[in-house]
C-alpha positions in Angstrom: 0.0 0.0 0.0 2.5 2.2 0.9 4.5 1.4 -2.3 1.1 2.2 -4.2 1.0 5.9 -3.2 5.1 6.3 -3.4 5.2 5.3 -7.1 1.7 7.4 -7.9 3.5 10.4 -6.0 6.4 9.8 -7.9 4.9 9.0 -10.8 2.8 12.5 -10.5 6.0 14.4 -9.4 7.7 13.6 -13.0 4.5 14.3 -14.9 4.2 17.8 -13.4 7.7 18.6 -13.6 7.4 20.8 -17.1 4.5 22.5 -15.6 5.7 22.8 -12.4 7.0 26.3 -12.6 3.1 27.7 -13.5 1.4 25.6 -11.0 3.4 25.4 -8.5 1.8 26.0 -5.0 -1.3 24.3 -6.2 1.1 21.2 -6.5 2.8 21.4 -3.7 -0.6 21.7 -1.8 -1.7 18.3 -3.6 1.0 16.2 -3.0 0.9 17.3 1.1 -2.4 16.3 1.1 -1.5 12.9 -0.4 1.1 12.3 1.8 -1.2 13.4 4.7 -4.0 10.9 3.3 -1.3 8.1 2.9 -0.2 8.8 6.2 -3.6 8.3 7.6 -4.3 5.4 5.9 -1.5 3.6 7.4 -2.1 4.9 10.7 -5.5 3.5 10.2 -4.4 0.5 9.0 -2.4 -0.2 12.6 -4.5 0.8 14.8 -7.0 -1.8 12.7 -4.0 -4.4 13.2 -3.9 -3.7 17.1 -7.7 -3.5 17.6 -8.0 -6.9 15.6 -5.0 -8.6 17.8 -6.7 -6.9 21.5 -10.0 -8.7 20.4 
């Protein structure tokens, strides 16, 4: 999963590169809220681990 989102974020990074320079703040802001979402979907994903190993 965590591969998943590193190679779309990569993936997105070299797309944008030739238009990075006009949208630039708008992309930045995109790719912090896909790390934020990624990094909520593994923190959701252990505490789902720990909840399912307590019960």
């Amino acid at each position: 999963m965590l591969k998943l989102f590193f190679s779309l974020s990569v993936r997105s990074a070299r797309t944008n590169r030739s238009t990075l320079n006009k949208h630039h703040f708008s992309f930045l802001y995109l790719h912090l809220y896909l790390s934020a979402v990624s990094a909520g979907l593994i923190v959701f994903d252990l505490v789902k681990q720990k909840q399912w190993f307590l019960f």
